[in-house]
DRENDO-1510 file (C-alpha; in Angstrom, 1 decimal, always signed):
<recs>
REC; n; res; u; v; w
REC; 1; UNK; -137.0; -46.8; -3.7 .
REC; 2; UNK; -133.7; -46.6; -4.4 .
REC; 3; UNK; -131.3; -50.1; -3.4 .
REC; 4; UNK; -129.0; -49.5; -0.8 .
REC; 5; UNK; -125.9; -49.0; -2.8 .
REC; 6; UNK; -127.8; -46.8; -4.7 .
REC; 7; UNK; -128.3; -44.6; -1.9 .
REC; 8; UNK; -124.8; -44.5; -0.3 .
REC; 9; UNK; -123.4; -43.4; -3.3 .
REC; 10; UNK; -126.2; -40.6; -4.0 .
REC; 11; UNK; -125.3; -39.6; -0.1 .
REC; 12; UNK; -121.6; -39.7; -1.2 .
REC; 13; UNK; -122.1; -37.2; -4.4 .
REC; 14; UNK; -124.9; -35.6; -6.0 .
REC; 15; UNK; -125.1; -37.6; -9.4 .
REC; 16; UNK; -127.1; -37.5; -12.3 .
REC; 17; UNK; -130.1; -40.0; -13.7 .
REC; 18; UNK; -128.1; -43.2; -15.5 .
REC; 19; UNK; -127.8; -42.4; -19.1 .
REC; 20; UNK; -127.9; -44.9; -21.4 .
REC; 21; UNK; -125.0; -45.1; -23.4 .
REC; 22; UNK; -125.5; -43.4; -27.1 .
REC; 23; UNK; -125.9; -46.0; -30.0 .
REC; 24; UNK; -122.5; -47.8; -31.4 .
REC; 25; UNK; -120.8; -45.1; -33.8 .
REC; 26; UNK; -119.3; -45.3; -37.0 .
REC; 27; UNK; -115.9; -45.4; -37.6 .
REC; 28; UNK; -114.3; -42.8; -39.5 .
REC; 29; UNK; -111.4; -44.7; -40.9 .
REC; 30; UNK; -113.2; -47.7; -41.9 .
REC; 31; UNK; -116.7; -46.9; -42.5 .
REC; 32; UNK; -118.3; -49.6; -40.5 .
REC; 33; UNK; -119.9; -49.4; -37.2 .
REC; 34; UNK; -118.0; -49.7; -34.0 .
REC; 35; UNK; -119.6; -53.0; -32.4 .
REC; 36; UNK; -119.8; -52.8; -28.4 .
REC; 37; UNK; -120.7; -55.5; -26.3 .
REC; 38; UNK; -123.9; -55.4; -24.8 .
REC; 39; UNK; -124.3; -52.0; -26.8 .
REC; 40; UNK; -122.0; -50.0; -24.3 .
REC; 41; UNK; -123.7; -51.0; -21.2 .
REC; 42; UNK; -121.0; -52.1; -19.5 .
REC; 43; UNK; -118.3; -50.2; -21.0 .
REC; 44; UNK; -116.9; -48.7; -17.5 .
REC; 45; UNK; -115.6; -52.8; -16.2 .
REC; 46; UNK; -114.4; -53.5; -20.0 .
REC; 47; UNK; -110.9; -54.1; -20.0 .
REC; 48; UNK; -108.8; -53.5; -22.7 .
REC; 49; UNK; -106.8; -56.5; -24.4 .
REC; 50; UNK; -103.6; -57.8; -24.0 .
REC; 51; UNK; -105.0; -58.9; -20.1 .
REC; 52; UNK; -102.0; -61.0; -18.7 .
REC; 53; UNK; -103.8; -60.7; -14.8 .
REC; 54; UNK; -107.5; -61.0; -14.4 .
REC; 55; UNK; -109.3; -58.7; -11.5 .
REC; 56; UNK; -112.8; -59.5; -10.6 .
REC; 57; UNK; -114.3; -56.0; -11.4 .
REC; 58; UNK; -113.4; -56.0; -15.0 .
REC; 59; UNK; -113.3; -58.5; -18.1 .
REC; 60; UNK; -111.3; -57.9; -21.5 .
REC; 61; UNK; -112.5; -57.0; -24.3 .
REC; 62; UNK; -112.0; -59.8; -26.3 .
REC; 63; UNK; -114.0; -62.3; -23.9 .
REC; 64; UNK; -116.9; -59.5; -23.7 .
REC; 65; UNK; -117.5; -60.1; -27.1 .
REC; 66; UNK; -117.4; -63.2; -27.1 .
REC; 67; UNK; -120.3; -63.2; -24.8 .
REC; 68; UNK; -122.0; -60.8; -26.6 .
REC; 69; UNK; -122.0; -62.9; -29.2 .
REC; 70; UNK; -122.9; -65.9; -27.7 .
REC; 71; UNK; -126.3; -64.0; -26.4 .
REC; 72; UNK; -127.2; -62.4; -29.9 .
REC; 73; UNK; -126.3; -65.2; -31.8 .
REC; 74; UNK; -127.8; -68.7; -29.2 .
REC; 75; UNK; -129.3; -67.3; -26.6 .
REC; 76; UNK; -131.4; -64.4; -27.7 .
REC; 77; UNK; -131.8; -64.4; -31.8 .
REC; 78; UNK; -135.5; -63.8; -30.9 .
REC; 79; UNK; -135.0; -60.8; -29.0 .
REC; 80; UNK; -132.4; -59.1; -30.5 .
REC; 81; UNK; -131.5; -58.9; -34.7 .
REC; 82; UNK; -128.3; -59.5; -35.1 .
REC; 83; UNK; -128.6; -58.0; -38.4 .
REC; 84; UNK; -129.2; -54.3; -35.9 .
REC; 85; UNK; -126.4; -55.0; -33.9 .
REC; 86; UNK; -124.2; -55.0; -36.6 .
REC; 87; UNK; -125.4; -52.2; -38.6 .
REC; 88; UNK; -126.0; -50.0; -35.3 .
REC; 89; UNK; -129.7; -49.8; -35.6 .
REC; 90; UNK; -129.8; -51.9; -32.2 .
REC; 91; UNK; -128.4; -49.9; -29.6 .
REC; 92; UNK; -128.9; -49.7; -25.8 .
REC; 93; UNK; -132.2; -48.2; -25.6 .
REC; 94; UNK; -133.2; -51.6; -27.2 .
REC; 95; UNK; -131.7; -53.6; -25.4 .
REC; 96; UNK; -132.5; -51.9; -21.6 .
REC; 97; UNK; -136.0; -53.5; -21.5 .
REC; 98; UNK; -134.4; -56.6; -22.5 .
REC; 99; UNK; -131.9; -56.9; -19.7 .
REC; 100; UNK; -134.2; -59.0; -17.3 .
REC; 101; UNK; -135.1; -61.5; -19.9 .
REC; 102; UNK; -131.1; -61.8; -21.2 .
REC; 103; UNK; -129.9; -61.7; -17.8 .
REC; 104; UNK; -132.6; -64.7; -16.9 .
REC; 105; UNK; -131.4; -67.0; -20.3 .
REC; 106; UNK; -127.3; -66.8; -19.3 .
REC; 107; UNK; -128.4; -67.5; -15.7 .
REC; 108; UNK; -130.1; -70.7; -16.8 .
REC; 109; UNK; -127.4; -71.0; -19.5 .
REC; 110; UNK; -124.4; -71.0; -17.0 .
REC; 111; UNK; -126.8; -74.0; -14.8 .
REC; 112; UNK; -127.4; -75.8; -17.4 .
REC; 113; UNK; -123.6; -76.3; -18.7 .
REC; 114; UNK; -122.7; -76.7; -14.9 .
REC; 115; UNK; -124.9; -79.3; -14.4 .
REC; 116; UNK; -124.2; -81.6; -17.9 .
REC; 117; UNK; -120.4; -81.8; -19.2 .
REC; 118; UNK; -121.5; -82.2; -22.8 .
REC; 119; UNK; -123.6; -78.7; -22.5 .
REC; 120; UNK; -120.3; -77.5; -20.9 .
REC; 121; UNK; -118.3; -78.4; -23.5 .
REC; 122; UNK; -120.4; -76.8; -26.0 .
REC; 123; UNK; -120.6; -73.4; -23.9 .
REC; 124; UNK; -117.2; -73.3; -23.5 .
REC; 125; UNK; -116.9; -74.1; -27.7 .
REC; 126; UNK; -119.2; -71.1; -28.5 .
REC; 127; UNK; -116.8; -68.9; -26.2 .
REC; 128; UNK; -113.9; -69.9; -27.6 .
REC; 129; UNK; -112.2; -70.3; -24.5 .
REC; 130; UNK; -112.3; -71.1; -20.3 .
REC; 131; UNK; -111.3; -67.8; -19.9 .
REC; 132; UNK; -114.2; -66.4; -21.8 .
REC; 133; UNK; -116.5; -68.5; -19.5 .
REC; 134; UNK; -115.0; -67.3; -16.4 .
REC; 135; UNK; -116.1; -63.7; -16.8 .
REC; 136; UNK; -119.6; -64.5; -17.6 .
REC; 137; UNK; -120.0; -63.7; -13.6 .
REC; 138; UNK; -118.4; -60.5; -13.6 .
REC; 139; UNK; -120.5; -59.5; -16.7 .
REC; 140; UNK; -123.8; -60.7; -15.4 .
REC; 141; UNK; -122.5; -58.7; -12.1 .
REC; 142; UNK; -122.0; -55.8; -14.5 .
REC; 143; UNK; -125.3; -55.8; -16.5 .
REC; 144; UNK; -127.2; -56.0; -13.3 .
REC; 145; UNK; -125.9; -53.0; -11.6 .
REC; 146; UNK; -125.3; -51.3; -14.7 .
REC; 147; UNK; -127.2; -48.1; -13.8 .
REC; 148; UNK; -124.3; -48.4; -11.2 .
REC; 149; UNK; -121.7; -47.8; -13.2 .
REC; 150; UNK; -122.7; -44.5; -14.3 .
REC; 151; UNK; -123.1; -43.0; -10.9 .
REC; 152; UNK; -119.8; -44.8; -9.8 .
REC; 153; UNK; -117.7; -43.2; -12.4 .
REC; 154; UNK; -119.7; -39.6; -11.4 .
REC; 155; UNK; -118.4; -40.5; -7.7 .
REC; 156; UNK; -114.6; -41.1; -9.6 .
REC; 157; UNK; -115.1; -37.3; -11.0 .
REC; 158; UNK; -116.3; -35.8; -7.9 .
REC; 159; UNK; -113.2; -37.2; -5.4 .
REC; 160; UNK; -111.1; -34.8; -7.9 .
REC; 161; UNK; -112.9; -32.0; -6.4 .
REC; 162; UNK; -112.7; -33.3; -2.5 .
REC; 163; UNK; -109.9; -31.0; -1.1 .
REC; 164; UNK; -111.2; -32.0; +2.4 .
REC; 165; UNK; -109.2; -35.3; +4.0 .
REC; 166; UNK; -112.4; -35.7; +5.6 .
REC; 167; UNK; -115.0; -35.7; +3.1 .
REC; 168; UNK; -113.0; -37.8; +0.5 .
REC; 169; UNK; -112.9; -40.6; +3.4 .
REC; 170; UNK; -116.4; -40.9; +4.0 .
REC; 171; UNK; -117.1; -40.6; +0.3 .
REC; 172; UNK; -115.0; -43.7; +0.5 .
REC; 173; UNK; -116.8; -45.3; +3.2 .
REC; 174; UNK; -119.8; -45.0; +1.5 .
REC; 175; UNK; -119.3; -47.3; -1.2 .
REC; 176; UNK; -120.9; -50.9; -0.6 .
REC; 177; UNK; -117.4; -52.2; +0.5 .
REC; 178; UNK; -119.5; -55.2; +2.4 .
REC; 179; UNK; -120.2; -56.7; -1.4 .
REC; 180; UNK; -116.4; -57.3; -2.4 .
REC; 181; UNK; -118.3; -58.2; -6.2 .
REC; 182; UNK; -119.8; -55.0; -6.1 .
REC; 183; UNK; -117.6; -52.7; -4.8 .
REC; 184; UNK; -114.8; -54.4; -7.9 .
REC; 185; UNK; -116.9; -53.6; -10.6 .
REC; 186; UNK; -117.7; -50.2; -8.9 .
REC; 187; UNK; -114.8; -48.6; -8.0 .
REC; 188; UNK; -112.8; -50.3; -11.8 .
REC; 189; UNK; -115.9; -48.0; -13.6 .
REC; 190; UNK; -114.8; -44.8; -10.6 .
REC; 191; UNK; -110.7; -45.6; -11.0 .
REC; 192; UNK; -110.4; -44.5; -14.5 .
REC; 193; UNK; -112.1; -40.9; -13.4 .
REC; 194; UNK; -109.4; -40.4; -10.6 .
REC; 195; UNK; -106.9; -38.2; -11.5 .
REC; 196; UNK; -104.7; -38.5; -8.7 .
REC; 197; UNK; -104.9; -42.2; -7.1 .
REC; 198; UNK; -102.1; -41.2; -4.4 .
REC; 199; UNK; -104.9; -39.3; -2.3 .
REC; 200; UNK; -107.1; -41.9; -2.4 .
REC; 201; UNK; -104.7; -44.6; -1.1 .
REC; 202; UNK; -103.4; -42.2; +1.5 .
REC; 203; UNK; -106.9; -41.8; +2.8 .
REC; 204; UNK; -107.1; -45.9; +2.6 .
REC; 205; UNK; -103.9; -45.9; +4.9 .
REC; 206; UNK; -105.2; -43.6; +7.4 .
REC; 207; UNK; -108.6; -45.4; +7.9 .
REC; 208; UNK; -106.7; -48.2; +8.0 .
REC; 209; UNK; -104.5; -47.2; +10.6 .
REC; 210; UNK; -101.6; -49.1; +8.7 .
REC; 211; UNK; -99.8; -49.7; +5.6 .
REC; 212; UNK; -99.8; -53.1; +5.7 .
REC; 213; UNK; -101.2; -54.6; +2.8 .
REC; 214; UNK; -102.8; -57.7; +4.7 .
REC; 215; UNK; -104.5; -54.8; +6.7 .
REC; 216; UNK; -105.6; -52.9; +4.0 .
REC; 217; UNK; -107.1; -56.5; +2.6 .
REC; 218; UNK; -108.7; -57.3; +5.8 .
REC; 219; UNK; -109.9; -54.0; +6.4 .
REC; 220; UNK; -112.0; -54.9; +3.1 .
REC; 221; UNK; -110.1; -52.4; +0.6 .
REC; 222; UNK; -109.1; -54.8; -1.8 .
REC; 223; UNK; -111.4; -54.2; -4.8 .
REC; 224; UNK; -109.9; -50.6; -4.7 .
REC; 225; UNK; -106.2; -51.8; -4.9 .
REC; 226; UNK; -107.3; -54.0; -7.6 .
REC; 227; UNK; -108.6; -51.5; -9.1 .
REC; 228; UNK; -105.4; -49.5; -9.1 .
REC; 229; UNK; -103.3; -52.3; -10.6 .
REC; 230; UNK; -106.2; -52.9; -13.4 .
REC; 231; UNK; -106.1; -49.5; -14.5 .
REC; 232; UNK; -102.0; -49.8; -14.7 .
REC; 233; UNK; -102.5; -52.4; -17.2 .
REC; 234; UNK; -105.3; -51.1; -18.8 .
REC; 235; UNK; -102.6; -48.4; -20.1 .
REC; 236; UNK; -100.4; -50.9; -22.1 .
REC; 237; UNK; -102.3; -51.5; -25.2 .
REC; 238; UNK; -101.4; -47.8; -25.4 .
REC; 239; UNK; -98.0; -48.4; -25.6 .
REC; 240; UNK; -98.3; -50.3; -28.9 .
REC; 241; UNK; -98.5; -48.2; -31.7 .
REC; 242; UNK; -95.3; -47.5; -33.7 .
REC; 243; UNK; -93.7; -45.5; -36.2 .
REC; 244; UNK; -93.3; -41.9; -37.3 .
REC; 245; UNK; -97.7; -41.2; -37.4 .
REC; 246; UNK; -97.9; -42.7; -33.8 .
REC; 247; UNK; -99.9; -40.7; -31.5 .
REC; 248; UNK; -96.9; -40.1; -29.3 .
REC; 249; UNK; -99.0; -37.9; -27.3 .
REC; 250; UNK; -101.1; -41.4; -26.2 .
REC; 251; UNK; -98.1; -43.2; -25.6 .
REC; 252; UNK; -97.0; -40.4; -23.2 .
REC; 253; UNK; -99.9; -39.6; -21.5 .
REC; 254; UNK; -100.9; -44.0; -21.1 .
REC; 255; UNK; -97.3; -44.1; -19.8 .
REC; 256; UNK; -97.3; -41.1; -16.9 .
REC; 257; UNK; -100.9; -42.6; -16.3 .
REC; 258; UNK; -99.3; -45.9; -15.8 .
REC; 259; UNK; -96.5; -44.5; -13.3 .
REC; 260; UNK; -99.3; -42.7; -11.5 .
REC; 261; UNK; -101.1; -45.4; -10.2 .
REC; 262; UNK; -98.5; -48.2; -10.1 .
REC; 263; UNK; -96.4; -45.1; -7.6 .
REC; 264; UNK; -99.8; -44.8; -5.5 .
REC; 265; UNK; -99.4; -48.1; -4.6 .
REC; 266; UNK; -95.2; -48.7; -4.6 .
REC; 267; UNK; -94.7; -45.4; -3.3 .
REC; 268; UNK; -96.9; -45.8; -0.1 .
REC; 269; UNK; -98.2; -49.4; +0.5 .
REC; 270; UNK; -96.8; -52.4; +2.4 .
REC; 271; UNK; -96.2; -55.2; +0.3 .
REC; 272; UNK; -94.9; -58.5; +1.2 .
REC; 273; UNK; -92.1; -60.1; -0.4 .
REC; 274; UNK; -94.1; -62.6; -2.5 .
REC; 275; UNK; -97.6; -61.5; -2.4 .
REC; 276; UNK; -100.4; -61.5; -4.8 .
REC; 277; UNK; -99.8; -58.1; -5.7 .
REC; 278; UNK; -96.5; -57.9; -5.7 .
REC; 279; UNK; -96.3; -60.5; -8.3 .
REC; 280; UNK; -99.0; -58.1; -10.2 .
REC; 281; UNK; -96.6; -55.1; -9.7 .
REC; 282; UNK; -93.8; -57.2; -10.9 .
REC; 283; UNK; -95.4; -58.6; -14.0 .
REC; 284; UNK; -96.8; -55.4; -15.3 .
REC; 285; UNK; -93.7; -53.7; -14.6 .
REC; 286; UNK; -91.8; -56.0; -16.9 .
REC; 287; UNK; -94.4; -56.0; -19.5 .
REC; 288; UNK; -94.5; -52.1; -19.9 .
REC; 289; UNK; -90.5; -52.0; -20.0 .
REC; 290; UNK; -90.5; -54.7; -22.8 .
REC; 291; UNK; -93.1; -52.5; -24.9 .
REC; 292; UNK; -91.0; -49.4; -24.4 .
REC; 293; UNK; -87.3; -51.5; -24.3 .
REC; 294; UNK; -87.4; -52.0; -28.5 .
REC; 295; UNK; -88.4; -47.9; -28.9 .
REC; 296; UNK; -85.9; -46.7; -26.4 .
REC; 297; UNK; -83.2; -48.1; -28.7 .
REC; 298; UNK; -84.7; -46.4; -32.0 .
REC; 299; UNK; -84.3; -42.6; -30.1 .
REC; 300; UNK; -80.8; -42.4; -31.0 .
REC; 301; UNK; -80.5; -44.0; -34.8 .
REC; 302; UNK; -84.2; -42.0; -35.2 .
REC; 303; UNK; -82.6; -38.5; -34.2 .
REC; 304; UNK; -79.0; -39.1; -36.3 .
REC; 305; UNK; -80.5; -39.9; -39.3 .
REC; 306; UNK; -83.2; -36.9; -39.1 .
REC; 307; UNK; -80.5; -34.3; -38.3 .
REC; 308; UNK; -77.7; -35.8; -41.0 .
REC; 309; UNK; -77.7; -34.0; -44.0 .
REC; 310; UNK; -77.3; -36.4; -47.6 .
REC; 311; UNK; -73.8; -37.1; -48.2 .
REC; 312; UNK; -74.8; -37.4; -52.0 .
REC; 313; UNK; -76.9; -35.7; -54.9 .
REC; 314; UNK; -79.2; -32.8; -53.2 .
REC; 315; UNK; -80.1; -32.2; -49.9 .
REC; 316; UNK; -83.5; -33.3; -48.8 .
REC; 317; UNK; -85.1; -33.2; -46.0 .
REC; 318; UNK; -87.3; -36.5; -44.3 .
REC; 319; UNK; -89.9; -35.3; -42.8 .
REC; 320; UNK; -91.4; -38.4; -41.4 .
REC; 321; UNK; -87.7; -39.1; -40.3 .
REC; 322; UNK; -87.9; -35.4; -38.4 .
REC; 323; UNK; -91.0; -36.6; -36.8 .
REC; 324; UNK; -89.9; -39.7; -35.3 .
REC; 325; UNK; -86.7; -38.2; -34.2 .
REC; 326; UNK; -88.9; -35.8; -32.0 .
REC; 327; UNK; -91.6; -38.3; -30.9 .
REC; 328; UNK; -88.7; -40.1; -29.5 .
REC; 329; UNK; -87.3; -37.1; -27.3 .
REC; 330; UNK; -90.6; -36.5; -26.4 .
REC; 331; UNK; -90.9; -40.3; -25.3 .
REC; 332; UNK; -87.5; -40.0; -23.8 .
REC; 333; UNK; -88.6; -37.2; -21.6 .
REC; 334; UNK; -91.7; -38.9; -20.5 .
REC; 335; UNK; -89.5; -42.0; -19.3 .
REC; 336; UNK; -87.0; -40.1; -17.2 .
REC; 337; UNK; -90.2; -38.7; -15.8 .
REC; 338; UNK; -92.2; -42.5; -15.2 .
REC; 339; UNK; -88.6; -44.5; -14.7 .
REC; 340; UNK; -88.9; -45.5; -11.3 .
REC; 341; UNK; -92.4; -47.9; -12.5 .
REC; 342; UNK; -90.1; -49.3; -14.8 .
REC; 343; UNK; -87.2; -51.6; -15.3 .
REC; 344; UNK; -85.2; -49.9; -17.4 .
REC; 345; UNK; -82.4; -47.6; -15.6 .
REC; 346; UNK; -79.4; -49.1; -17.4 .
REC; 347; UNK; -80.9; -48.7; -21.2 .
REC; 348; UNK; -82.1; -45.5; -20.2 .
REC; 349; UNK; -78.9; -43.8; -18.9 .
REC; 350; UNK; -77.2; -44.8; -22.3 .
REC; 351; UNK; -80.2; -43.3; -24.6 .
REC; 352; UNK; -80.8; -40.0; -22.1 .
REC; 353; UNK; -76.5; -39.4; -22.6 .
REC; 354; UNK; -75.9; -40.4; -25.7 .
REC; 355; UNK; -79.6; -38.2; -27.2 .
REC; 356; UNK; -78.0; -35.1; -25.5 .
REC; 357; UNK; -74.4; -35.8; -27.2 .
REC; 358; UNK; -75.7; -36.4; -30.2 .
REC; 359; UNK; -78.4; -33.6; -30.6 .
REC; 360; UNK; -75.5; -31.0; -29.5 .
REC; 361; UNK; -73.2; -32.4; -32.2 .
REC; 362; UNK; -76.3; -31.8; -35.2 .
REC; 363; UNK; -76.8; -28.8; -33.6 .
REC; 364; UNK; -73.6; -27.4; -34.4 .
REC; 365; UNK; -72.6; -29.2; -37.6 .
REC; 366; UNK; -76.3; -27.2; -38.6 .
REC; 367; UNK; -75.6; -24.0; -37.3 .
REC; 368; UNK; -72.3; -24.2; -39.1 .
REC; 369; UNK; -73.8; -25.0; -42.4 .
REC; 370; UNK; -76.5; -21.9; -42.0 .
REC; 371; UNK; -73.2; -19.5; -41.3 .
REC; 372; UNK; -72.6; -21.2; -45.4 .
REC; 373; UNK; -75.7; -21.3; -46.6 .
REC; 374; UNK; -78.2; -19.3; -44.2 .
REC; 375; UNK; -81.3; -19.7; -46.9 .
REC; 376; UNK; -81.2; -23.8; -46.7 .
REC; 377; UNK; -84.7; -24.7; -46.2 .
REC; 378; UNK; -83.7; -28.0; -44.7 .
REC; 379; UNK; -80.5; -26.7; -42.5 .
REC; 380; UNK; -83.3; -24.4; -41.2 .
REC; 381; UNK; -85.9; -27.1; -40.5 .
REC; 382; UNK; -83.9; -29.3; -39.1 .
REC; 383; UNK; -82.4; -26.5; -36.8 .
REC; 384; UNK; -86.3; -25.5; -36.2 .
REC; 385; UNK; -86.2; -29.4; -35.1 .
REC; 386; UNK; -83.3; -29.6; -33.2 .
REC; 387; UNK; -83.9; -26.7; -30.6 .
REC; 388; UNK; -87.3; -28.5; -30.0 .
REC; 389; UNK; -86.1; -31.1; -29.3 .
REC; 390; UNK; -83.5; -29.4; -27.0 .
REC; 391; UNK; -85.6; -27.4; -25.0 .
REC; 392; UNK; -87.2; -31.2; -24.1 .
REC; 393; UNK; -84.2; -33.1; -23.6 .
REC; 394; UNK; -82.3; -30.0; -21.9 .
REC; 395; UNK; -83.9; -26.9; -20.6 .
REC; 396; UNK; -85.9; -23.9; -22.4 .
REC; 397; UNK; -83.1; -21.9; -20.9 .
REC; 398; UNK; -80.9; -23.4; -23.3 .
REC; 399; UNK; -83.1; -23.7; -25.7 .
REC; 400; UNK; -83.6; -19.5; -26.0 .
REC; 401; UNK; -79.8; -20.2; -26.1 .
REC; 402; UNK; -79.7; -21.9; -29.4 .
REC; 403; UNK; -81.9; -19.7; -31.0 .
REC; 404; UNK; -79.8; -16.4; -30.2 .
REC; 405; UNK; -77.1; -18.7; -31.8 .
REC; 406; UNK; -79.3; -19.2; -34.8 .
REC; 407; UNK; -79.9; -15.6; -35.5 .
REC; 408; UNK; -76.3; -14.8; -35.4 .
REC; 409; UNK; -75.5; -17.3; -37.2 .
REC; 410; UNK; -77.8; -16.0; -39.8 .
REC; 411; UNK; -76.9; -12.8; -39.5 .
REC; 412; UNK; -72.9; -13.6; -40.2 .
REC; 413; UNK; -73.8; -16.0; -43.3 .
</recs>
């Protein structure tokens, strides 16, 4: 018979059996198996690192290993081979039948370095750190109602399909709200399926009767909001790769993610002046905006040094140079779109004008060199370039524009 959070959320969507996740896979790059902890079993609450604010429904990545760890390696080396775990042979169907025994040692684990400093010490030693210890409740919270997960993220996935005001509240409703532990590990695994958190808060409001956040808190809606602001900060480690091979199309897409749900909350809650969550709001603000701060700069140096031709020896043209210079209108772009979640107006304004004065200026120093020369492999490239780039930072109006320009130009030289 089915527990009772287990059948408000099956009354709520129709979900699927749990699955168990698949066994940890290798990694193409480095040829070594991709370790999870606790095999992927609680992947849906696992935060990804830097963590500057902690929310109860999810832990880092950093201090889930270190539990993991700590189980494999003290608690359960005669239950689990270590040996498996590391060479992917021991994988989630392994350690399923296990869970009640594991769950049973931390338990007595936790007790006994509670109840003796020294053991408490050496817990916290094998950890490396308080932090660490601290999430051993949410992932003991997380490996018991690990079939959970599964369905919660299924009930993420279906509110994208809920056109009905009415149906998408009760959906709501129907999560165990009662259990604030819960309901934080539940709705972190269903907030990273939720395309468009604005509807969600909006229905939060309206059952509310209030945007208020103190109402929205006492009204027992907490663990989603936390969820929200999770998620938002679960998007920065995205925001770290550099260089012309980044996958700019990450950075974009963990950036309008970010601005998505930080604006669901901004955009339509409450908050007060100096409030838990608005010193959340404030801190992850300031963290994206330092991230993106030091590549905002680059856009313009990037995009004049791609489009210049060699003043000496032969022309030749840098590709990786081209690349970056795009990857940073592309960025560009996706900033104007997201700059109201962050705090950078003033640096900005400066990159948005001076990107346009400069790309027009290339753009017409290379059209004038294909009127000389209109077989130049890299004149033509970096024109090829440049009206990309144009059609991003301007319009595809004026874009088609450049090209026409192009072809007569052609045509003349």
């Amino acid at each position: 018979m089915p527990s009772k959070p287990d059948a408000l959320m099956t009354h709520a969507v129709n979900v699927p059996p749990h699955q168990t996740p698949t066994k940890p896979r290798a990694s193409a790059r480095a040829g070594k198996v991709v370790v999870k902890p606790f095999c992927g079993l609680i992947d849906p609450v696992i935060a990804e690192d830097p963590v500057a604010f902690v929310f109860p429904g999810s832990v880092s990545r950093a201090h889930a290993k270190a539990v993991w760890t700590w189980v494999v390696r003290d608690l359960c080396s005669d239950l689990i081979s270590a040996e498996g775990v590391v060479n992917g042979n021991f994988g989630a169907a392994d350690l399923e039948p296990l869970m009640a025994e594991i769950l049973k040692r931390m338990k007595k684990g936790i007790e006994d370095a509670g109840a003796d400093f020294e053991t408490g010490r050496r817990l916290r030693a094998m950890l490396g750190s308080d932090e660490a210890r601290d999430s051993l409740p949410t992932i003991m919270g997380g490996l018991r109602h690990r079939a959970l997960l599964a369905k919660a993220q299924t009930f993420g996935r279906a509110i994208n399909n809920m056109t009905d005001e009415a149906a998408l509240s009760t959906a709501v409703q129907s999560m165990p709200l009662q259990d604030q532990a819960m309901a934080a590990l539940l709705f972190h695994a269903a907030m990273g399926h939720i395309a468009n958190p604005t509807r969600l808060v909006s229905t939060l409001i309206r059952r509310a009767g209030s945007a208020n956040e103190e109402t929205l808190a006492r009204t027992g809606y907490t663990p989603i909001l936390d969820a929200i602001l999770a998620h938002a900060q679960n998007q920065i480690y995205l925001l770290q790769p550099n260089g012309a091979f980044a996958d700019i199309d990450l950075t974009c897409r963990g950036l309008e993610r970010f601005h998505r749900l930080v604006r669901s909350l901004t955009g339509y809650v409450e908050f007060s002046r100096n409030s838990r969550w608005t010193t959340i709001l404030a801190g992850l603000t300031k963290l994206v905006s330092e991230r993106i701060e030091p590549r905002l700069k680059d856009i313009v140096s990037d995009l004049n040094l791609a489009m210049r031709r060699g003043r000496e020896g032969a022309d030749r043209l840098d590709s990786d140079m081209l690349l970056a210079a795009i990857n940073g209108i592309y960025l560009l772009s996706t900033i104007r779109d997201c700059r109201d979640s962050l705090a950078l107006n003033a640096a900005f304004d400066q990159t948005w004008s001076q990107a346009g004065q400069a790309l027009e200026t290339h753009i017409q120093r290379n059209l004038d060199l294909l009127r000389q020369h209109p077989g130049d492999v890299p004149t033509n490239a970096r024109l090829d370039a440049a009206i990309k780039m144009a059609e991003v930072r301007f319009n595809p109006e004026y874009a088609e524009t450049l090209r026409r320009a192009r072809a007569a130009a052609e045509r003349r030289g």
